[in-house]
VEXLO-919020 format. One line per 5 residues: their letters; for each residue x, y, z of C-alpha. Coordinates in nm, 4 decimals, m for minus. Example, Ala and Ser with C-alpha at 12.3 -4.5 7.8 and 13.67 -1.06 7.14 Angstrom:
# residues 2
as = 1.2300,m0.4500,0.7800  1.3670,m0.1060,0.7140
This chain:
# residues 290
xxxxx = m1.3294,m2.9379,1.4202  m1.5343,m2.6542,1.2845  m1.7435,m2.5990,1.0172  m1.5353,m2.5369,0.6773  m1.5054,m2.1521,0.5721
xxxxx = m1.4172,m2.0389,0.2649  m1.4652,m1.7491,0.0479  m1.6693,m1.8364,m0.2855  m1.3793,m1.7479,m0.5052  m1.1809,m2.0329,m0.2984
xxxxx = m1.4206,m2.2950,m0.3242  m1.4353,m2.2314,m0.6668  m1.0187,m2.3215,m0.7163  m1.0597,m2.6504,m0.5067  m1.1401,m2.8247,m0.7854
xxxxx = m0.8468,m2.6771,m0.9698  m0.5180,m2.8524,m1.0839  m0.2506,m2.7644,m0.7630  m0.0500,m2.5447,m0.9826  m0.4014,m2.3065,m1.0026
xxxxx = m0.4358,m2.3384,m0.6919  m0.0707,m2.2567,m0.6192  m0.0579,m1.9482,m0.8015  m0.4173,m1.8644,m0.6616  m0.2658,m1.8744,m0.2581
xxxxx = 0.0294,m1.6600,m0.3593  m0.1864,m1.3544,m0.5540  m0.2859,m1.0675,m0.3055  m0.5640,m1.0871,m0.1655  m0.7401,m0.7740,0.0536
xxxxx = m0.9115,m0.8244,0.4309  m1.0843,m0.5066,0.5637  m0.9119,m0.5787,0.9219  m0.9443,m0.2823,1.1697  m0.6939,m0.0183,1.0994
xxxxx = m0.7057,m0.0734,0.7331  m1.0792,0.0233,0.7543  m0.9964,0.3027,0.9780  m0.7057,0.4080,0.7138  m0.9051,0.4233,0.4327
xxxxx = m1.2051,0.6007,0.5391  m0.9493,0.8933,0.6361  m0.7749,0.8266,0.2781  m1.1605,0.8628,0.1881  m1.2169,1.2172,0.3741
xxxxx = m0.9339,1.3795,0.2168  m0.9845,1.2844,m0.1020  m1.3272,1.4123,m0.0813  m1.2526,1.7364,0.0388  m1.2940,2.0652,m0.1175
xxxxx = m1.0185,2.2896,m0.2540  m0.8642,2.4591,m0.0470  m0.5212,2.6985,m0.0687  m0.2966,2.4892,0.1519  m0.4693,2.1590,0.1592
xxxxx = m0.3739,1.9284,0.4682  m0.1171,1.6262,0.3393  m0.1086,1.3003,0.5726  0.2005,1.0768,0.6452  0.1349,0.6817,0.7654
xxxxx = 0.4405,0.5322,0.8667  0.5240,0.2339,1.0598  0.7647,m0.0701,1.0855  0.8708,m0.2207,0.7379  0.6377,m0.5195,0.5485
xxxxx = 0.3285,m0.3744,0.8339  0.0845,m0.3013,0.5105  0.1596,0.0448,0.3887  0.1886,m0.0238,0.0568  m0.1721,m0.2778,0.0559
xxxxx = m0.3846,0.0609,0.1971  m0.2045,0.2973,m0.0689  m0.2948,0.0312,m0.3678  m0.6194,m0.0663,m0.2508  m0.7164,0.2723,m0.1824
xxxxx = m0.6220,0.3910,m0.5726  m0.7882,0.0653,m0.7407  m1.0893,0.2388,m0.5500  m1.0273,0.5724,m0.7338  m0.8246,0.4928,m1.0379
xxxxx = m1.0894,0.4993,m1.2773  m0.9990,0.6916,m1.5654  m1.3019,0.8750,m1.7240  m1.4086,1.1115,m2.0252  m1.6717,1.3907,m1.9862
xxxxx = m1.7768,1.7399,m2.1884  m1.7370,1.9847,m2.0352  m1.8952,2.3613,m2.0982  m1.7464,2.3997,m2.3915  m1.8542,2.0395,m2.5505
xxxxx = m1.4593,1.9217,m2.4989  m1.3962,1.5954,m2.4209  m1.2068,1.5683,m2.0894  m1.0054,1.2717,m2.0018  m0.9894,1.2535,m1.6140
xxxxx = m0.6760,1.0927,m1.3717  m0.8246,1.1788,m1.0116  m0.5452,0.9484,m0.8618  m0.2196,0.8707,m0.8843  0.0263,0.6163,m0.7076
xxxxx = 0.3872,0.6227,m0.7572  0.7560,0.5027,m0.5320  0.9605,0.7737,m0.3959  1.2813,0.8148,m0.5872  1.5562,0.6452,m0.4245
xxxxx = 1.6970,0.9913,m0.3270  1.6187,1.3685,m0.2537  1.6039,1.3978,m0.6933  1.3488,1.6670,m0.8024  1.3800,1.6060,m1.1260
xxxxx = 1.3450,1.1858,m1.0772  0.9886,1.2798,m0.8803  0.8921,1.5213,m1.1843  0.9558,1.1871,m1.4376  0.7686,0.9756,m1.1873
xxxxx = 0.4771,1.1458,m1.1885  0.4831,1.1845,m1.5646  0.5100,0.8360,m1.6111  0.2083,0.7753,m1.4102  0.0237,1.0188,m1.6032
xxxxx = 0.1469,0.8557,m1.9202  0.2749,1.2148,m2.0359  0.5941,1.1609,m2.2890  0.8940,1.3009,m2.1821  1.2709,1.2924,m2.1954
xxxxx = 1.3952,1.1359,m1.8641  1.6738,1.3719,m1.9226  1.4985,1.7029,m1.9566  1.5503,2.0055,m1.7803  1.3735,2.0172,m1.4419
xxxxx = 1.2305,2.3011,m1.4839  1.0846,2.1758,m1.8225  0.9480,1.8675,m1.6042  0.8099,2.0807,m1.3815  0.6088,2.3058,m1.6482
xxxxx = 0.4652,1.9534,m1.7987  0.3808,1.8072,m1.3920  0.2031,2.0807,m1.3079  m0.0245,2.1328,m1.6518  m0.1278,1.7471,m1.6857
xxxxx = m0.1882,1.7560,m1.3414  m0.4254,2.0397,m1.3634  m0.5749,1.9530,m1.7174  m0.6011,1.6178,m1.5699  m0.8104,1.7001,m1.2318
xxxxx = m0.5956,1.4977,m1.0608  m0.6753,1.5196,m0.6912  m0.4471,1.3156,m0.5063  m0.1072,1.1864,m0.5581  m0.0098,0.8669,m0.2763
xxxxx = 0.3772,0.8788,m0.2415  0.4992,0.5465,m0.1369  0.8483,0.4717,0.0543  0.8968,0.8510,0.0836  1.1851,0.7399,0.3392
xxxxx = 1.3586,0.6482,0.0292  1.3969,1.0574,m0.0892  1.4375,1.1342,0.2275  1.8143,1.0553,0.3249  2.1382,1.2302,0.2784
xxxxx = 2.1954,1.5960,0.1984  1.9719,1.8025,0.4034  1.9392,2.0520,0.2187  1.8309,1.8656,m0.1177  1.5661,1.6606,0.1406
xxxxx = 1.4083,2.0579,0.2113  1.4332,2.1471,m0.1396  1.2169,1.8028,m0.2291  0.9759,1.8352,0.0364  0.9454,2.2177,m0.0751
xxxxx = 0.8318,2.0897,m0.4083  0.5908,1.8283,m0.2383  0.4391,2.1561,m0.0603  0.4576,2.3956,m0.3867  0.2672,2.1082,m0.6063
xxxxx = m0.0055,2.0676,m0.3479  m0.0612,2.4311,m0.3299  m0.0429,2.4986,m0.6773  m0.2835,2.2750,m0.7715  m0.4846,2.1937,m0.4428
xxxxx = m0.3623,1.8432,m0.4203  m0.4089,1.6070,m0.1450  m0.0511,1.4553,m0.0673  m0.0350,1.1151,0.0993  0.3127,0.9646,0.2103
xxxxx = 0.3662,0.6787,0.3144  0.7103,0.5132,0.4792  0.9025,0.4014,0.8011  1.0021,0.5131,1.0919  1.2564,0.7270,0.9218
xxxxx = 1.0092,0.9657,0.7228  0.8354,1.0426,1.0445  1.1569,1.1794,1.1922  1.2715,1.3339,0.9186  0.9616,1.5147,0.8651
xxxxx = 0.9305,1.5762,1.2215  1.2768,1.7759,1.2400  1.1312,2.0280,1.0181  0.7739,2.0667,1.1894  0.6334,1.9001,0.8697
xxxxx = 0.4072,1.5985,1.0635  0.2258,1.8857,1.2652  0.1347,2.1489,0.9770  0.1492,1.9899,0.6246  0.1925,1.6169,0.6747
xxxxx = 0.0424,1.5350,1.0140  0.1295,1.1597,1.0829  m0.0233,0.8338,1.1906  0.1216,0.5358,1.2936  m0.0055,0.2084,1.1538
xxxxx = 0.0661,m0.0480,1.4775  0.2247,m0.4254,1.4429  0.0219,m0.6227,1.6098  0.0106,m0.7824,1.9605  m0.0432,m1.1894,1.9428
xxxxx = m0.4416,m1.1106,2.0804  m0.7780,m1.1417,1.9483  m0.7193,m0.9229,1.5935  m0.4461,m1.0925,1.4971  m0.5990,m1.4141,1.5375
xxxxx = m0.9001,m1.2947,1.3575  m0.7061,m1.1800,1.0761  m0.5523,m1.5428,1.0842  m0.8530,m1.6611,1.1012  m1.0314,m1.4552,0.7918
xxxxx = m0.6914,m1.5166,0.5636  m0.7418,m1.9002,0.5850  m1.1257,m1.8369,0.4355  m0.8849,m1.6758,0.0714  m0.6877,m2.0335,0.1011
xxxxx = m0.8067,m2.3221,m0.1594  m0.7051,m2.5974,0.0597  m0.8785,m2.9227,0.0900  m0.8952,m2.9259,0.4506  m0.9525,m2.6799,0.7026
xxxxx = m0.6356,m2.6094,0.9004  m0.8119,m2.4197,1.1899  m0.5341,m2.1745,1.2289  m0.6821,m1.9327,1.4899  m0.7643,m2.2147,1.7651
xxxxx = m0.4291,m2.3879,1.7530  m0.2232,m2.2268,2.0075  0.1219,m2.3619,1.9043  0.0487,m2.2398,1.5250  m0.0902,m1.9219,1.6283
xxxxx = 0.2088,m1.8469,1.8546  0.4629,m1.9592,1.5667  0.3052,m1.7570,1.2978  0.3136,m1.4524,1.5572  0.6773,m1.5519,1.6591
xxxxx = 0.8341,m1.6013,1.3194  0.6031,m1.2312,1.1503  0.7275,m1.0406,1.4298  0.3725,m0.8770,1.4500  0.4236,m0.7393,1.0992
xxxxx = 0.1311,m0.7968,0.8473  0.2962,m0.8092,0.4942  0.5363,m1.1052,0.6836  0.2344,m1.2850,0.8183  0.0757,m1.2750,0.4919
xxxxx = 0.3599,m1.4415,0.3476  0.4315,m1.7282,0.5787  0.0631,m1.8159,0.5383  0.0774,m1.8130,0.1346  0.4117,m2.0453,0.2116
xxxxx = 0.2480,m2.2525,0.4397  m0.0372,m2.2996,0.1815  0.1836,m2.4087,m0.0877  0.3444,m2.6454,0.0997  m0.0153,m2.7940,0.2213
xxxxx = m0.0970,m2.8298,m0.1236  0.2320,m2.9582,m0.2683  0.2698,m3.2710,0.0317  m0.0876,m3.3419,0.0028  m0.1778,m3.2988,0.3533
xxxxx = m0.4122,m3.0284,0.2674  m0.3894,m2.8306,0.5450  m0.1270,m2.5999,0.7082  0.0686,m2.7843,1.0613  0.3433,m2.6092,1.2896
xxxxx = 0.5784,m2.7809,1.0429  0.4760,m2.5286,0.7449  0.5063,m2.2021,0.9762  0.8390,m2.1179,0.8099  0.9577,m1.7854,0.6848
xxxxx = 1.3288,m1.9861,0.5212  1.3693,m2.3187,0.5671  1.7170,m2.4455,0.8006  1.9579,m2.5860,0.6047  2.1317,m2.8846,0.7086
């Protein structure tokens, strides 16, 4: 058997009562694997750019539960910062340079307008005219310097009437240019083709795919670098035992977010048996009812 590995914050819980350590398996926890990296320095380059009249938007779709939504959020907790500076005129300027926010659950202009408020903490009357919505996006977002809005499950807005999905991604378009916003989406398989009808993924919203993964060397490593986050007692080895590995790969389907979570219910049940560590037995995305 190995070495033990784990990260100081985990070594820290094993000491803790099991519920701690319970609670401390299932909170999110970030590992810099590949494509994340490779995600977020791009996420990094745009946001960093200069303004520019039509500035270049980016859509990253892929399978559901693959990690979207962990890039998007880990990206803004990098940027969120809210500040206060004078400016020329010895004002004091509160700054939102980023903002994250859900697509609305349809095509809904006026839904994406409240959104957006929201996030900006602007009051407003949910049930105001659009066009009154649209006066108060487009001023907080300017006296705000806000640089980039991420858009998550934009496949969500992007569904029935055709027409209404034009008119929304028209606004996405007119709000970037207006204000010389950076635009991120993020969604499935069905935002890239409905984008990609309209020529949107190769002018305004070029596209990247973020992969599943293939039962090789990353994933394993990944495996391998989430069990260092888990406050167990005893090291389960994950990565070099074949019939886990190939269960944990069998029941996520490849897909991150579903790996993740078999491996913060495996870890629960560890602790709550008192083995310790996670067998084949744990690798269990519902258990079979008999």
């Amino acid at each position: 058997m190995k070495d033990r590995r784990l990260t100081e914050e985990a070594k820290e819980y094993l000491t803790r009562s099991n519920k701690e350590r319970i609670e401390y398996c299932h909170q999110d926890k970030w590992i810099g694997y590949g494509a994340a990296m490779t995600l977020l320095g791009l996420l990094e380059d745009k946001f960093d750019e200069p303004t520019q009249l039509r500035p270049e938007g980016l859509l990253i779709y892929s399978e559901y539960n693959n990690g979207k939504t962990a890039i998007l959020k880990k990206f803004y907790d990098m940027h969120k910062l809210q500040f206060d500076h004078i400016n020329d005129e010895d004002e004091i300027i509160h700054e939102i340079p980023i903002i994250y926010l859900q697509a609305p659950t349809s095509p809904d202009e006026g839904k994406l307008y409240s959104r957006i408020l929201s996030e900006l903490c602007v009051p407003h009357k949910y049930n105001e005219k659009v066009i009154e919505k649209a006066r108060l996006v487009s001023h907080y977002l300017d006296k705000l310097n806000t640089k980039m809005i991420l858009i998550d499950e934009i496949h969500s807005a992007l569904t029935g009437n055709l027409n209404k999905q034009r008119a929304f991604v028209d606004v996405l378009k007119q709000l970037s240019n207006q204000l010389s916003l950076g635009i991120i989406l993020a969604g499935t398989f069905e935002a890239h083709s409905a984008l990609s009808i309209r020529g949107e993924t190769n002018s305004r919203f070029p596209s990247i795919e973020l992969p599943t993964w293939n039962n090789g060397k990353k994933f394993r490593s990944f495996v391998a670098t989430y069990e260092t986050c888990l406050p167990l007692k005893e090291a389960s080895n994950l990565a070099d035992n074949e019939q886990i590995i190939n269960k944990l790969y069998y029941e996520s389907e490849g897909l991150i977010g579903k790996t993740v979570r078999l491996l913060k219910k495996a870890a629960t049940k560890a602790i709550k048996s008192g083995k310790e560590k996670i067998t084949l037995e744990d690798i269990e995305y519902l258990p079979t009812l008999k």
